[in-house]
C-alpha positions as CSV (number, residue, x, y, z in Angstrom):
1,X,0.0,0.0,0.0
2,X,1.1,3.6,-0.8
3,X,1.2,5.7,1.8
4,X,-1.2,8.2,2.8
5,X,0.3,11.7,2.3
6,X,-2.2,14.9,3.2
7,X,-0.8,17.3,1.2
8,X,-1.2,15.2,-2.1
9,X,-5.2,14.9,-1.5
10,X,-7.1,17.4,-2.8
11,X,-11.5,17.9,-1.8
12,X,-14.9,18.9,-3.1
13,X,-17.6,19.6,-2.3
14,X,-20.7,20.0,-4.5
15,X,-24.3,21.6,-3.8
16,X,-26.1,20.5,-1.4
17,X,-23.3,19.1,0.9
18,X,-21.5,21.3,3.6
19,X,-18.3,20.2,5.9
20,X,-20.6,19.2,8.5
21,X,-24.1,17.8,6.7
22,X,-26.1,15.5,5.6
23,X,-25.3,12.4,6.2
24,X,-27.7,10.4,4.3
25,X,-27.4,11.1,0.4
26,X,-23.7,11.9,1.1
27,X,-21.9,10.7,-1.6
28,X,-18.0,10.1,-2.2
29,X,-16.0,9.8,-5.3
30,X,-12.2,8.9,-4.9
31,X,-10.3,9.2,-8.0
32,X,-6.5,9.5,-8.4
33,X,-3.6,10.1,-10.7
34,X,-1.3,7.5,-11.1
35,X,1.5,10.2,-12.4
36,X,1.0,12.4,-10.1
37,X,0.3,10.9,-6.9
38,X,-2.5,13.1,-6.1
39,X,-6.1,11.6,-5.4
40,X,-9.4,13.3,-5.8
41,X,-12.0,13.1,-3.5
42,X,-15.8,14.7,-4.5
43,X,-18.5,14.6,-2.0
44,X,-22.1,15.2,-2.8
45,X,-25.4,14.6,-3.1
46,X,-24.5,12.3,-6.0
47,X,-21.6,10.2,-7.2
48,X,-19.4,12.5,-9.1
49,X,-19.4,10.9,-12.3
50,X,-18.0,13.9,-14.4
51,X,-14.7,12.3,-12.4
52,X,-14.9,8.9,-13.1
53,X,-12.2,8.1,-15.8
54,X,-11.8,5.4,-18.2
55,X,-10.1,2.6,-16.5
56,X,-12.9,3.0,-13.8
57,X,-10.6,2.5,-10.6
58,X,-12.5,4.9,-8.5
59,X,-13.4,4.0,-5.5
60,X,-17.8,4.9,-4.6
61,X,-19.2,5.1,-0.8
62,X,-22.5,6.4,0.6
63,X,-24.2,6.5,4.0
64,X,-27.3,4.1,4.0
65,X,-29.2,2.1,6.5
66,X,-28.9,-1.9,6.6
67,X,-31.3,-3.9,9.0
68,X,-31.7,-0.7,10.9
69,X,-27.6,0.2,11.4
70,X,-26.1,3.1,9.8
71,X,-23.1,2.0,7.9
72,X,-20.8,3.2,4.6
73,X,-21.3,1.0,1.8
74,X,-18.0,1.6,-0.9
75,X,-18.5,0.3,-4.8
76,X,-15.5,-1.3,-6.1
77,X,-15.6,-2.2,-9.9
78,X,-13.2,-5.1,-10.3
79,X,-14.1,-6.0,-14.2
80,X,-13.5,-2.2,-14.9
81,X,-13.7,-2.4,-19.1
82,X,-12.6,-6.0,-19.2
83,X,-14.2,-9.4,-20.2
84,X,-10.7,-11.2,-18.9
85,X,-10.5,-13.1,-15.8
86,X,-6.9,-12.9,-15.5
87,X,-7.2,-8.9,-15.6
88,X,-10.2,-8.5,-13.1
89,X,-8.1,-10.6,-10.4
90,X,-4.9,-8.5,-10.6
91,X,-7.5,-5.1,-10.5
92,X,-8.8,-7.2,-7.7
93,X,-5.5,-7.6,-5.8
94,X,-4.7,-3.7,-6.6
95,X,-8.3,-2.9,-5.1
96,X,-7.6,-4.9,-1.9
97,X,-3.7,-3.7,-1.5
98,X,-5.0,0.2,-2.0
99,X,-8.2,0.6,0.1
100,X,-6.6,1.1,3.1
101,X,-5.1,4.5,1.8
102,X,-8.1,4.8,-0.1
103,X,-10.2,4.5,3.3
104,X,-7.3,6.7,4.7
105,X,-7.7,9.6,2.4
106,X,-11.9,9.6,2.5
107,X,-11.9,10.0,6.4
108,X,-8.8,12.6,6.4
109,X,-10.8,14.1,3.4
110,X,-14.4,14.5,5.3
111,X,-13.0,15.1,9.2
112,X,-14.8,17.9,10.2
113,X,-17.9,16.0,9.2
114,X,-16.6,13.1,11.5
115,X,-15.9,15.3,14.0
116,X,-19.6,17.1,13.9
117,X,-20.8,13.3,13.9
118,X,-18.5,10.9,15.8
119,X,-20.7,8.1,16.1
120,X,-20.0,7.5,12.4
121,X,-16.4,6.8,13.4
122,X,-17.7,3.5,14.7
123,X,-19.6,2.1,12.0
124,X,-19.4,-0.7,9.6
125,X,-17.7,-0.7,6.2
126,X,-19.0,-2.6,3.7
127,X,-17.3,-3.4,0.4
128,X,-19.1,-4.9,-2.8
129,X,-16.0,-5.8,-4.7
130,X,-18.5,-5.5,-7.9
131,X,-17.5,-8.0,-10.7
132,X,-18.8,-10.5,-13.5
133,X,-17.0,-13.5,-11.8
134,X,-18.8,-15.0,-8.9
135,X,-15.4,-15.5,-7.0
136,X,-14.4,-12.0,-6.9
137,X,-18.2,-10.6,-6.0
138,X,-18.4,-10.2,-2.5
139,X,-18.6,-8.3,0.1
140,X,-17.0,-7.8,3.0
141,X,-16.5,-6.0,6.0
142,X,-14.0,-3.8,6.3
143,X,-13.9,-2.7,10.2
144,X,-15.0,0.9,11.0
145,X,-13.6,4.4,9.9
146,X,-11.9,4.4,13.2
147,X,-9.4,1.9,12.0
148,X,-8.6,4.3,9.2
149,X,-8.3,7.7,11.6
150,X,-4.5,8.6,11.7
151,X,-4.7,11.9,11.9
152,X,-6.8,13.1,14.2
C-alpha cells in the first residue's frame, strides 16, 4: 500500500453538501492520478461521475441504512472495461492492497464531518468488490472508519 500523504489529497464539495451535513445522500467519489500521486475526493449529493475516468478504478461510498444500522457501503468495480478473468483478479489484488489509503484519504478528506458526527467513526464498512465473476463478488467487511483515523 502507498502511503497516505495529506498534502497530495485534494477535496470537493458539490451543492447541497457542507463540511458538517447530511449524512444520508452523502456521496463520495475517490479518484487518483497515477503520475501524479494526487487523489481526488468529490462529496455530494450524487456520485461524481463527471470524475470517473476510463479505467474505472474509483473508489464509490454512501451512508445508508442496513437492517436498521447506519453503515458506509463503498463500490468497487473489479471487471472495470474487461471481459478477462486474468485482468479483473490482478485489479482485484490492486483494489484490496490500496483501500486502506483509499479509506485513509476519505476519512482525512471528510473530518470535520466526522468530527460534527463521531458516532460515524464506529460504524461498519461494507465493500461490494462488484464484478462479473462469482469468486471476486463479494462483500466484506472492512472494520469501521476508526481503523482508518490517523490523523486526528
Amino acid at each position: 500500500m502507498t502511503a497516505f500523504n495529506p498534502d497530495k489529497l485534494f477535496v470537493e464539495l458539490r451543492e447541497g453538501v457542507t463540511v458538517t451535513e447530511p449524512v444520508f445522500h452523502r456521496r463520495y467519489t475517490l479518484t487518483h492520478s497515477d503520475l501524479a500521486g494526487e487523489l481526488f475526493l468529490t462529496i455530494g449529493l450524487g456520485f461524481a461521475k463527471d470524475k470517473i475516468n476510463p479505467s474505472k478504478d474509483e473508489v464509490l461510498g454512501e451512508w445508508t441504512l442496513f437492517n436498521g444500522i447506519l453503515v458506509y457501503n463503498a463500490y468497487l468495480d473489479v471487471d472495470g472495461l474487461t471481459n478477462d478473468p486474468a485482468a479483473s483478479i490482478k485489479r482485484n489484488e490492486i483494489f484490496r492492497r490500496e483501500l486502506p489509503l483509499a479509506l485513509t484519504a476519505i476519512r482525512f478528506g471528510d473530518k470535520q464531518f466526522f468530527f460534527a458526527h463521531p458516532e460515524l467513526n464506529a460504524c461498519p464498512i461494507l465493500v461490494s468488490f462488484l464484478s462479473a465473476y462469482p469468486q471476486l463478488n463479494t462483500v466484506e467487511n472492512w472494520g469501521s472508519f476508526s481503523d482508518y483515523a490517523m490523523f486526528d
